[in-house]
TIRO-2110 file (N, C-alpha, C; in Angstrom, 1 decimal):
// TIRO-2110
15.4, 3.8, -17.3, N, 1, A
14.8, 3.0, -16.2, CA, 1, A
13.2, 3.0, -16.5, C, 1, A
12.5, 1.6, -16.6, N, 2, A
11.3, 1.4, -16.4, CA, 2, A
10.6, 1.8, -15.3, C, 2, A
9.5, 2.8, -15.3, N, 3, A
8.8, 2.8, -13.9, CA, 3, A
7.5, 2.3, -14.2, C, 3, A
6.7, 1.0, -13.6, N, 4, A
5.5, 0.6, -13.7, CA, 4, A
4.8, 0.5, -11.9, C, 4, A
3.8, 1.3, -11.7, N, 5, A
3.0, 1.1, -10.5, CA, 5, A
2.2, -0.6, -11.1, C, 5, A
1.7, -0.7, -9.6, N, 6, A
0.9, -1.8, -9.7, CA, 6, A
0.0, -2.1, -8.4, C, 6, A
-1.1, -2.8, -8.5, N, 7, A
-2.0, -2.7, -7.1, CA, 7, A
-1.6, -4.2, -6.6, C, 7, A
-1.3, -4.9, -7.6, N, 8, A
-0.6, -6.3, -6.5, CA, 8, A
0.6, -6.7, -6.8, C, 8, A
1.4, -7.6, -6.3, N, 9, A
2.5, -8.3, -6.9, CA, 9, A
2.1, -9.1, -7.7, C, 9, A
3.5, -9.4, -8.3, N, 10, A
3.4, -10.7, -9.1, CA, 10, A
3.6, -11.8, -8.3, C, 10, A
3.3, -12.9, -9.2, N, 11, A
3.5, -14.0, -8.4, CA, 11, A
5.2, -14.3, -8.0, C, 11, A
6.6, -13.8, -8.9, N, 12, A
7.8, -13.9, -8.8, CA, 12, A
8.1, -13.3, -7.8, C, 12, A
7.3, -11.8, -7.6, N, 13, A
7.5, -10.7, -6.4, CA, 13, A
7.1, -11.6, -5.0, C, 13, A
5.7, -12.2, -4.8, N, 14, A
5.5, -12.7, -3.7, CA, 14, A
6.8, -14.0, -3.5, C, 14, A
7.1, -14.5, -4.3, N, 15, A
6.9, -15.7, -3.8, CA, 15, A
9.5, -15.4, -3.6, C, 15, A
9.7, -14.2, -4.5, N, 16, A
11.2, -13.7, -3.4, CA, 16, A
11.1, -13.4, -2.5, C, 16, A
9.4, -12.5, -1.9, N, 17, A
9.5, -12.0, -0.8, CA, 17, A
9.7, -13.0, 0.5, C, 17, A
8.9, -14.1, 0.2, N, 18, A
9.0, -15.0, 1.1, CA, 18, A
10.2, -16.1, 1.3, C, 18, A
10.9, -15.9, 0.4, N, 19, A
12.0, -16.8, 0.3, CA, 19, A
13.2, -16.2, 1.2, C, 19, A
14.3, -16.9, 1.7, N, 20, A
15.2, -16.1, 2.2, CA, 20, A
15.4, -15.5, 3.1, C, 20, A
14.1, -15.6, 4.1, N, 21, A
13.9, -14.7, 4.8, CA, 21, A
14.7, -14.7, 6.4, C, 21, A
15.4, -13.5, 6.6, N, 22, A
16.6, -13.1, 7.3, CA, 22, A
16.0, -12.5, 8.6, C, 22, A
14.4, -12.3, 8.9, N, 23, A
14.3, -12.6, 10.2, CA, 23, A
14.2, -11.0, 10.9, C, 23, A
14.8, -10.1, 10.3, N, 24, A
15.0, -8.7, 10.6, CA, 24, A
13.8, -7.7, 9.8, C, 24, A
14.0, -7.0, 10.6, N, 25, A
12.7, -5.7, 10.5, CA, 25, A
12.6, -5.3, 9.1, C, 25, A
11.8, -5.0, 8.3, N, 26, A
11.9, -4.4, 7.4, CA, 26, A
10.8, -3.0, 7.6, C, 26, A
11.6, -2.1, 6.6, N, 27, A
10.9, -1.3, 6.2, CA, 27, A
10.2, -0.9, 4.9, C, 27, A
8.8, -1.1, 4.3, N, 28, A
8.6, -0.8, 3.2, CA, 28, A
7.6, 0.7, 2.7, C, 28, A
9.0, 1.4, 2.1, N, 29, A
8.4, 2.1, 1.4, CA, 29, A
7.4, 2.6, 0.3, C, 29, A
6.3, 2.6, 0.5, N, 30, A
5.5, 3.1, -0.7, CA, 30, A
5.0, 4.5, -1.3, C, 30, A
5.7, 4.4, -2.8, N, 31, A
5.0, 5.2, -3.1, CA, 31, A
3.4, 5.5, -3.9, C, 31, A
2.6, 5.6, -3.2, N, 32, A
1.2, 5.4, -4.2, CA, 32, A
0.8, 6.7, -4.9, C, 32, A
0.1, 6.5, -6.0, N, 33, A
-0.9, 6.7, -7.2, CA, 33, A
-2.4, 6.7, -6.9, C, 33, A
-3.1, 7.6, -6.5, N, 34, A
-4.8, 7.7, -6.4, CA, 34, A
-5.3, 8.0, -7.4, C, 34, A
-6.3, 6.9, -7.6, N, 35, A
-7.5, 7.5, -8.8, CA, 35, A
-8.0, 8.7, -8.7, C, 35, A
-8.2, 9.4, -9.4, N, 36, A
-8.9, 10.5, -9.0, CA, 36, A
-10.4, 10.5, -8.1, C, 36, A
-11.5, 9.2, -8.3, N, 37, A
-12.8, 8.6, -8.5, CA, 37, A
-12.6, 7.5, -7.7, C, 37, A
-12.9, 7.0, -6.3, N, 38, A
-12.5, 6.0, -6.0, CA, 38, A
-13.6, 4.6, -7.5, C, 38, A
-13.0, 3.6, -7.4, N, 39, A
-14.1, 2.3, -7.9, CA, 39, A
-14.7, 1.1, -6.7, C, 39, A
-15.6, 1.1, -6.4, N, 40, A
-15.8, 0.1, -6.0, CA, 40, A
-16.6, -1.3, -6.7, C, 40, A
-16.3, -2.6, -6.1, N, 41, A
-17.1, -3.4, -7.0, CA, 41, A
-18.9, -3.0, -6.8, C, 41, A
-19.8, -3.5, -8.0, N, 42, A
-20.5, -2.8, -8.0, CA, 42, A
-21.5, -3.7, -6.8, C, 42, A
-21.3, -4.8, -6.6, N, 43, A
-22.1, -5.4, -5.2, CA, 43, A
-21.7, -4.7, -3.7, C, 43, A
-20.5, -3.8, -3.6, N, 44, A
-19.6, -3.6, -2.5, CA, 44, A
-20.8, -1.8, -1.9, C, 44, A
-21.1, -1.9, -0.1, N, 45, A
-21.8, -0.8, 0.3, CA, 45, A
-21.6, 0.3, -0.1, C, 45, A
-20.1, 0.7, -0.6, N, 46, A
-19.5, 1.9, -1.3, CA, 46, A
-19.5, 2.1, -2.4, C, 46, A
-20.0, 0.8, -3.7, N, 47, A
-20.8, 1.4, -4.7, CA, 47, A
-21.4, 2.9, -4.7, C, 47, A
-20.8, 4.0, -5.8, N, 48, A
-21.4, 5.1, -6.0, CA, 48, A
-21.3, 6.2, -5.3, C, 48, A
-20.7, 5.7, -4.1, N, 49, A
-20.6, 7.0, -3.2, CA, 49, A
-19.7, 8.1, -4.0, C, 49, A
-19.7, 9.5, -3.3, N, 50, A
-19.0, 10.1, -4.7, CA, 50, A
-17.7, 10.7, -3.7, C, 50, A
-16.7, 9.8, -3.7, N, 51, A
-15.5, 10.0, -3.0, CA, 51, A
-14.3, 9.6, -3.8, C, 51, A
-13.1, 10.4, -3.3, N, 52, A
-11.8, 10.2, -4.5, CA, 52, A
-11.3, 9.2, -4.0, C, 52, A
-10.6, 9.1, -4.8, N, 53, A
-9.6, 7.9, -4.7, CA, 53, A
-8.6, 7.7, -3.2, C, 53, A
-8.2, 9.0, -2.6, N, 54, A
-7.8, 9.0, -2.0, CA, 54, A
-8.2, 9.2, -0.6, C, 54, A
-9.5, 9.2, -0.7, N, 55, A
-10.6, 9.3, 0.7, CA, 55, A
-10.8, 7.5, 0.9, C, 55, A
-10.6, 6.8, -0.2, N, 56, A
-11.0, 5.8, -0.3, CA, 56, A
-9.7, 4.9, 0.7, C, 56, A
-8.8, 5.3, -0.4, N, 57, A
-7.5, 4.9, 0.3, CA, 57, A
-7.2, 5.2, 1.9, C, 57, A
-7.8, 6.6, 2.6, N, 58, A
-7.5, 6.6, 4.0, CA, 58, A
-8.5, 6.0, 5.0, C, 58, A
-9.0, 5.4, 3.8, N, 59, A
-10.3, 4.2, 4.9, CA, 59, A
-9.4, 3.2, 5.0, C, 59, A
-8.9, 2.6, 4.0, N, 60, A
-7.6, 1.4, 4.5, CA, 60, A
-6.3, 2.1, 5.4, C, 60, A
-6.0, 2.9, 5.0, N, 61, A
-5.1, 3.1, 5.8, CA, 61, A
-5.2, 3.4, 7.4, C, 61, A
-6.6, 3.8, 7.4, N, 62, A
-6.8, 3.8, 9.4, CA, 62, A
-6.6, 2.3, 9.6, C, 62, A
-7.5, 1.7, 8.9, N, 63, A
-7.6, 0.2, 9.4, CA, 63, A
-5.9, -0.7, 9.2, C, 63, A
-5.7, -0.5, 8.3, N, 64, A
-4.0, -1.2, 8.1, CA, 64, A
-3.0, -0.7, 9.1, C, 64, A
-3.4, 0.5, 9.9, N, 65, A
-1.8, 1.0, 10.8, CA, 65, A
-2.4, 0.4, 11.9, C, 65, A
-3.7, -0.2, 12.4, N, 66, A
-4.1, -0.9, 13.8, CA, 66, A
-3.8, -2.2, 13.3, C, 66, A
-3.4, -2.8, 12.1, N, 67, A
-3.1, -4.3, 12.3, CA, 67, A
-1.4, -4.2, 11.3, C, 67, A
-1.0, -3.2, 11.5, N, 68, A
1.2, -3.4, 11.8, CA, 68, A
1.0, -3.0, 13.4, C, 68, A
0.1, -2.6, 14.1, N, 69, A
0.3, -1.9, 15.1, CA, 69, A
0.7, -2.9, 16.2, C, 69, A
-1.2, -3.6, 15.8, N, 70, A
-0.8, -4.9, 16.4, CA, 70, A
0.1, -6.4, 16.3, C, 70, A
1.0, -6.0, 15.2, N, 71, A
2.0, -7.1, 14.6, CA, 71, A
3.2, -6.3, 15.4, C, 71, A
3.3, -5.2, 15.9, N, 72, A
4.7, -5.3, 16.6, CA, 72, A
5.3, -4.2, 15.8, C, 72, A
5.0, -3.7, 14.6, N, 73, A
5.5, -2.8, 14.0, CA, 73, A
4.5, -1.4, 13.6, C, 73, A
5.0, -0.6, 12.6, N, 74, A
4.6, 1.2, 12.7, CA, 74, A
4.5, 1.7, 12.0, C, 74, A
4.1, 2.7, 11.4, N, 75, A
4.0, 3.6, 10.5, CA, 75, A
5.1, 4.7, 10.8, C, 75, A
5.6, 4.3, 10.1, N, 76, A
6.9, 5.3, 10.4, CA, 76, A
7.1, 6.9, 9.5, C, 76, A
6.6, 7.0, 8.5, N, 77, A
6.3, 8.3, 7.9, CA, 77, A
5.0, 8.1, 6.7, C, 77, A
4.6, 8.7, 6.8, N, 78, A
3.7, 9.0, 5.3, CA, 78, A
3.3, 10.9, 5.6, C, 78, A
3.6, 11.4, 3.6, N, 79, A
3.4, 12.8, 3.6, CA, 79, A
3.5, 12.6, 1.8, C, 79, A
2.4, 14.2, 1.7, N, 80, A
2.0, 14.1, 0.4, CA, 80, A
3.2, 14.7, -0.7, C, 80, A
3.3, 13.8, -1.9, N, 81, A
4.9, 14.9, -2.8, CA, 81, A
4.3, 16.2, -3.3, C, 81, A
5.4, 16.3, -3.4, N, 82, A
4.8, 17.9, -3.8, CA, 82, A
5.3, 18.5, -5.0, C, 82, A
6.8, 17.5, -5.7, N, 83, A
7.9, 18.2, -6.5, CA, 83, A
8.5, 17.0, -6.8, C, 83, A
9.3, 17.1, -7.4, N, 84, A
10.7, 16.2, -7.8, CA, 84, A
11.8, 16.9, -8.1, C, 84, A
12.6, 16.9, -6.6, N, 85, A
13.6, 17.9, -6.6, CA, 85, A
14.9, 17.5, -7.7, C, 85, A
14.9, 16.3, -7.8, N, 86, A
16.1, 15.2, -8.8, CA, 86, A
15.7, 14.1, -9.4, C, 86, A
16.3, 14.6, -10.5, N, 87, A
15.8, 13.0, -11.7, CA, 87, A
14.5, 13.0, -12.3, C, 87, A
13.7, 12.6, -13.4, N, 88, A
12.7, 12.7, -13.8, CA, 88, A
11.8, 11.2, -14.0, C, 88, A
10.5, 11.5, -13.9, N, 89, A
9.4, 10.6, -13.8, CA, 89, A
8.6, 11.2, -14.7, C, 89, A
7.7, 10.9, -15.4, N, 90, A
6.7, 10.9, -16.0, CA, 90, A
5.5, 11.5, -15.3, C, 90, A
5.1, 10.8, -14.5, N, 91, A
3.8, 11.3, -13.8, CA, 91, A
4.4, 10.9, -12.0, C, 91, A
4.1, 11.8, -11.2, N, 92, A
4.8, 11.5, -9.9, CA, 92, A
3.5, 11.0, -9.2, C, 92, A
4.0, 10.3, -7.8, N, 93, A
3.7, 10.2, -7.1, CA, 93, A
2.5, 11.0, -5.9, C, 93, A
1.5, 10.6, -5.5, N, 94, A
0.4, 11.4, -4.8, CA, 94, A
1.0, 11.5, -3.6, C, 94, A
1.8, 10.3, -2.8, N, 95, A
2.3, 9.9, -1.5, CA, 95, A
3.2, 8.8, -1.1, C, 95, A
3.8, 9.6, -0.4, N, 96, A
5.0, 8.3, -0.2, CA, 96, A
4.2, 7.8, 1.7, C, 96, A
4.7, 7.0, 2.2, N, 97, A
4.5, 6.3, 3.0, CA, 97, A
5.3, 5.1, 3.5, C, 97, A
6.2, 5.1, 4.6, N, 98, A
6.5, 4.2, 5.0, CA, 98, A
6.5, 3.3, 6.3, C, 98, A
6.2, 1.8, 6.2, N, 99, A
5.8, 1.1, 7.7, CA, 99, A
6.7, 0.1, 7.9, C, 99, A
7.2, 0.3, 9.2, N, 100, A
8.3, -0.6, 9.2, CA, 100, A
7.5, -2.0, 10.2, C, 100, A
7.7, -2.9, 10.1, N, 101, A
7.5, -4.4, 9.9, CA, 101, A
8.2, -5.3, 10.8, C, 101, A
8.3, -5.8, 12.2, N, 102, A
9.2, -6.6, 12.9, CA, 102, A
9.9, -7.7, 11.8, C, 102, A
9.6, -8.1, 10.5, N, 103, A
10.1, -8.7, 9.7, CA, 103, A
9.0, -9.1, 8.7, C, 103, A
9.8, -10.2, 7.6, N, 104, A
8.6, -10.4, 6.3, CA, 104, A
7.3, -11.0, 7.0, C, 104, A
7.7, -12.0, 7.9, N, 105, A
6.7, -12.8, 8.5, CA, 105, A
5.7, -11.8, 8.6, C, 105, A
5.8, -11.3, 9.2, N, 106, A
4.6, -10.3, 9.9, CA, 106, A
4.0, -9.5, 8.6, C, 106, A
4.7, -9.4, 7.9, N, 107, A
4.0, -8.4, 6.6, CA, 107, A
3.2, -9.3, 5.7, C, 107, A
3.4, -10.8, 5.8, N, 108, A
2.6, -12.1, 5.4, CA, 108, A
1.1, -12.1, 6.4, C, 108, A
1.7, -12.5, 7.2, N, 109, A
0.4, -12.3, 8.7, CA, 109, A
-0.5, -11.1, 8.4, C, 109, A
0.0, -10.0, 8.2, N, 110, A
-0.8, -9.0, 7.5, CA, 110, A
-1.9, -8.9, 6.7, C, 110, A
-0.9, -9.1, 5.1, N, 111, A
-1.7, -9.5, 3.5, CA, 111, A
-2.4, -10.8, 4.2, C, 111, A
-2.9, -11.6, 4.7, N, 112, A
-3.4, -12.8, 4.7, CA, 112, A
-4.3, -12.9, 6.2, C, 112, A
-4.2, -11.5, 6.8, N, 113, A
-5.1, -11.8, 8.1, CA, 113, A
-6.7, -11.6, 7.1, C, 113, A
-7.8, -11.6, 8.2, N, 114, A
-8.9, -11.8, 7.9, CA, 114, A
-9.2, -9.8, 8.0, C, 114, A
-8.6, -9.5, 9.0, N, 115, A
-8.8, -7.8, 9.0, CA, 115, A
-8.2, -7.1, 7.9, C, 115, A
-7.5, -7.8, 7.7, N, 116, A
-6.9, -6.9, 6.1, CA, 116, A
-7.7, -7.2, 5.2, C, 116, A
-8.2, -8.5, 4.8, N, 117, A
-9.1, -9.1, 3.7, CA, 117, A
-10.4, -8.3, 4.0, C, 117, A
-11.1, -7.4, 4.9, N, 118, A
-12.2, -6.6, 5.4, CA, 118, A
-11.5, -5.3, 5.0, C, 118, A
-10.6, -4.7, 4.6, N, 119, A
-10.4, -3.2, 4.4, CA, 119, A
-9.5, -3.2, 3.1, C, 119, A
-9.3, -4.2, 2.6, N, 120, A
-8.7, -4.3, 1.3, CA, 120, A
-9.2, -3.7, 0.4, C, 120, A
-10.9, -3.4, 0.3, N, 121, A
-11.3, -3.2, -0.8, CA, 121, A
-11.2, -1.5, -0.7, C, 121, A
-10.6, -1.1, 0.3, N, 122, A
-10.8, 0.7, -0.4, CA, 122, A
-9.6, 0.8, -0.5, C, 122, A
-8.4, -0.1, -0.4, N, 123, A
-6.8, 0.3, -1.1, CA, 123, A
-7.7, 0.0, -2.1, C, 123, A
-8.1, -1.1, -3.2, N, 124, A
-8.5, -1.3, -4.4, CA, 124, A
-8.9, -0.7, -4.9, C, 124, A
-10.1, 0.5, -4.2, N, 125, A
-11.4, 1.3, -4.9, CA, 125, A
-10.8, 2.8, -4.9, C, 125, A
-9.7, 2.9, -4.3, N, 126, A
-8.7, 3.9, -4.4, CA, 126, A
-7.6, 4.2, -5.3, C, 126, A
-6.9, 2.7, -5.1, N, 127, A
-5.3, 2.8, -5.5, CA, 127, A
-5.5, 2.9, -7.4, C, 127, A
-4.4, 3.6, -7.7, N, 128, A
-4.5, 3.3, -9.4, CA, 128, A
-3.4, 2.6, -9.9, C, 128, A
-2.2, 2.7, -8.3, N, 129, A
-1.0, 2.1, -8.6, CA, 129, A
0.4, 2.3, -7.6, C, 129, A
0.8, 1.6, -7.1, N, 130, A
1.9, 1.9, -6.4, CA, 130, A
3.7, 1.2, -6.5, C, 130, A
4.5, 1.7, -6.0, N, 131, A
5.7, 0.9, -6.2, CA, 131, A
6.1, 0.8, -4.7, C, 131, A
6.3, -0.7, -3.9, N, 132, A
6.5, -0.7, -2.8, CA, 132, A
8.2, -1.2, -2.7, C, 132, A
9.0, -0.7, -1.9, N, 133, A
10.5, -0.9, -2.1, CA, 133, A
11.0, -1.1, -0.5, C, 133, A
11.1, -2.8, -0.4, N, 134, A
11.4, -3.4, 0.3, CA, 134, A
12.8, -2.2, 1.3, C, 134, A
13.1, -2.2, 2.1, N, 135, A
14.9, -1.5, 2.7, CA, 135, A
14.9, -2.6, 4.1, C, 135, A
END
Protein backbone atom coordinates (compact mmCIF):
# COMPACT_ATOMS: atom_id res chain seq x y z
CA UNK A 1 0.00 0.00 0.00
CA UNK A 2 1.01 3.46 -1.10
CA UNK A 3 1.06 6.02 1.67
CA UNK A 4 1.40 9.75 0.23
CA UNK A 5 0.49 12.97 2.66
CA UNK A 6 -0.40 16.01 0.97
CA UNK A 7 -1.40 19.73 1.89
CA UNK A 8 -4.16 19.98 -0.86
CA UNK A 9 -6.21 17.76 -2.99
CA UNK A 10 -6.18 17.01 -6.24
CA UNK A 11 -8.17 18.31 -8.59
CA UNK A 12 -9.89 14.38 -9.11
CA UNK A 13 -10.12 14.40 -5.09
CA UNK A 14 -12.12 17.75 -5.15
CA UNK A 15 -14.08 17.51 -7.74
CA UNK A 16 -15.52 13.27 -6.30
CA UNK A 17 -15.89 15.11 -3.25
CA UNK A 18 -18.44 17.24 -4.58
CA UNK A 19 -20.12 14.98 -6.81
CA UNK A 20 -22.75 12.62 -5.45
CA UNK A 21 -23.47 14.14 -2.74
CA UNK A 22 -25.87 12.17 -0.24
CA UNK A 23 -26.67 15.01 2.04
CA UNK A 24 -25.54 13.23 5.39
CA UNK A 25 -22.97 14.21 8.02
CA UNK A 26 -19.70 13.35 7.35
CA UNK A 27 -16.86 12.76 9.36
CA UNK A 28 -13.29 13.54 8.28
CA UNK A 29 -10.56 12.14 9.72
CA UNK A 30 -7.11 13.58 9.60
CA UNK A 31 -4.16 12.48 10.02
CA UNK A 32 -1.40 15.32 9.91
CA UNK A 33 2.44 15.60 9.55
CA UNK A 34 4.21 18.97 11.05
CA UNK A 35 7.23 20.50 9.83
CA UNK A 36 9.39 20.70 12.37
CA UNK A 37 9.98 24.97 11.36
CA UNK A 38 6.82 26.40 10.57
CA UNK A 39 7.33 28.32 6.66
CA UNK A 40 5.68 31.29 6.02
CA UNK A 41 5.51 33.22 2.71
CA UNK A 42 8.15 35.65 2.91
CA UNK A 43 5.59 38.91 2.52
CA UNK A 44 3.23 37.10 5.33
CA UNK A 45 3.47 39.07 9.39
CA UNK A 46 4.80 35.60 10.48
CA UNK A 47 7.73 35.64 8.28
CA UNK A 48 10.74 34.49 10.64
CA UNK A 49 9.14 34.15 13.74
CA UNK A 50 10.84 31.22 15.33
CA UNK A 51 7.89 28.78 15.87
CA UNK A 52 7.22 24.94 14.84
CA UNK A 53 5.28 23.76 12.65
CA UNK A 54 2.90 22.76 14.90
CA UNK A 55 2.40 26.02 16.86
CA UNK A 56 1.76 27.20 13.53
CA UNK A 57 -0.85 24.66 12.81
CA UNK A 58 -2.76 25.34 16.27
CA UNK A 59 -3.21 28.93 15.02
CA UNK A 60 -5.50 27.38 12.29
CA UNK A 61 -6.96 25.10 14.16
CA UNK A 62 -8.48 27.61 16.93
CA UNK A 63 -9.73 29.54 14.04
CA UNK A 64 -11.11 26.43 11.86
CA UNK A 65 -13.17 24.71 14.91
CA UNK A 66 -15.23 28.39 15.25
CA UNK A 67 -16.08 28.16 11.52
CA UNK A 68 -17.42 23.94 11.63
CA UNK A 69 -18.70 25.31 14.80
CA UNK A 70 -20.61 27.82 13.14
CA UNK A 71 -21.59 25.45 10.06
CA UNK A 72 -23.55 23.21 12.46
CA UNK A 73 -20.79 20.77 13.02
CA UNK A 74 -17.61 19.73 15.66
CA UNK A 75 -14.50 18.68 16.44
CA UNK A 76 -15.06 15.51 17.50
CA UNK A 77 -11.61 14.16 18.67
CA UNK A 78 -8.03 15.31 17.96
CA UNK A 79 -4.89 13.70 20.25
CA UNK A 80 -1.22 13.34 19.56
CA UNK A 81 0.18 9.40 18.17
CA UNK A 82 2.32 8.14 20.07
CA UNK A 83 2.95 4.39 18.55
CA UNK A 84 1.73 2.12 15.98
CA UNK A 85 0.19 -0.56 17.73
CA UNK A 86 -0.62 -2.64 14.12
CA UNK A 87 0.74 -2.68 10.69
CA UNK A 88 3.59 -0.63 9.48
CA UNK A 89 4.25 3.01 8.05
CA UNK A 90 7.24 4.46 7.34
CA UNK A 91 7.27 7.64 9.20
CA UNK A 92 4.00 8.10 11.41
CA UNK A 93 1.77 10.46 12.04
CA UNK A 94 2.20 13.74 14.55
CA UNK A 95 -1.91 13.83 15.05
CA UNK A 96 -4.88 12.46 14.25
CA UNK A 97 -7.90 14.70 14.42
CA UNK A 98 -11.39 14.36 13.59
CA UNK A 99 -14.44 16.92 12.60
CA UNK A 100 -17.62 15.85 11.89
CA UNK A 101 -19.44 18.15 9.17
CA UNK A 102 -23.50 18.37 8.87
CA UNK A 103 -22.53 17.19 5.34
CA UNK A 104 -20.08 17.88 2.13
CA UNK A 105 -21.82 21.14 1.54
CA UNK A 106 -20.77 22.58 4.55
CA UNK A 107 -17.13 21.28 4.38
CA UNK A 108 -17.20 23.34 0.78
CA UNK A 109 -18.73 26.49 2.60
CA UNK A 110 -15.76 25.99 4.79
CA UNK A 111 -12.58 25.54 2.17
CA UNK A 112 -14.21 28.54 0.29
CA UNK A 113 -15.44 30.90 3.17
CA UNK A 114 -13.46 34.20 3.45
CA UNK A 115 -12.47 33.11 7.32
CA UNK A 116 -10.82 30.11 6.30
CA UNK A 117 -8.97 31.93 3.30
CA UNK A 118 -7.61 34.37 6.57
CA UNK A 119 -6.23 31.33 8.64
CA UNK A 120 -5.20 29.15 5.89
CA UNK A 121 -1.88 30.25 5.87
CA UNK A 122 -0.61 28.69 9.17
CA UNK A 123 -2.22 25.09 8.14
CA UNK A 124 0.39 25.95 5.18
CA UNK A 125 3.30 27.38 7.30
CA UNK A 126 2.83 24.33 9.39
CA UNK A 127 1.50 21.42 7.63
CA UNK A 128 4.28 19.07 5.81
CA UNK A 129 1.48 16.75 4.92
CA UNK A 130 -1.65 15.11 5.72
CA UNK A 131 -4.13 12.21 4.70
CA UNK A 132 -7.80 13.21 5.26
CA UNK A 133 -10.30 10.05 5.09
CA UNK A 134 -13.70 10.92 4.25
CA UNK A 135 -16.28 8.15 6.91
Amino acid sequence: MKVENAVMPTEAQLKGFSENDHGNAISMVNLLKFKEKAEYPEDHEWHGKDMSGAEAYALYSDGVRKIIEGLGGEMRFGGKVERLMLGEVEELWDVVAIAKYPNRQAMFEMMFSPEYAEIAVHREAGLAGQLNIET
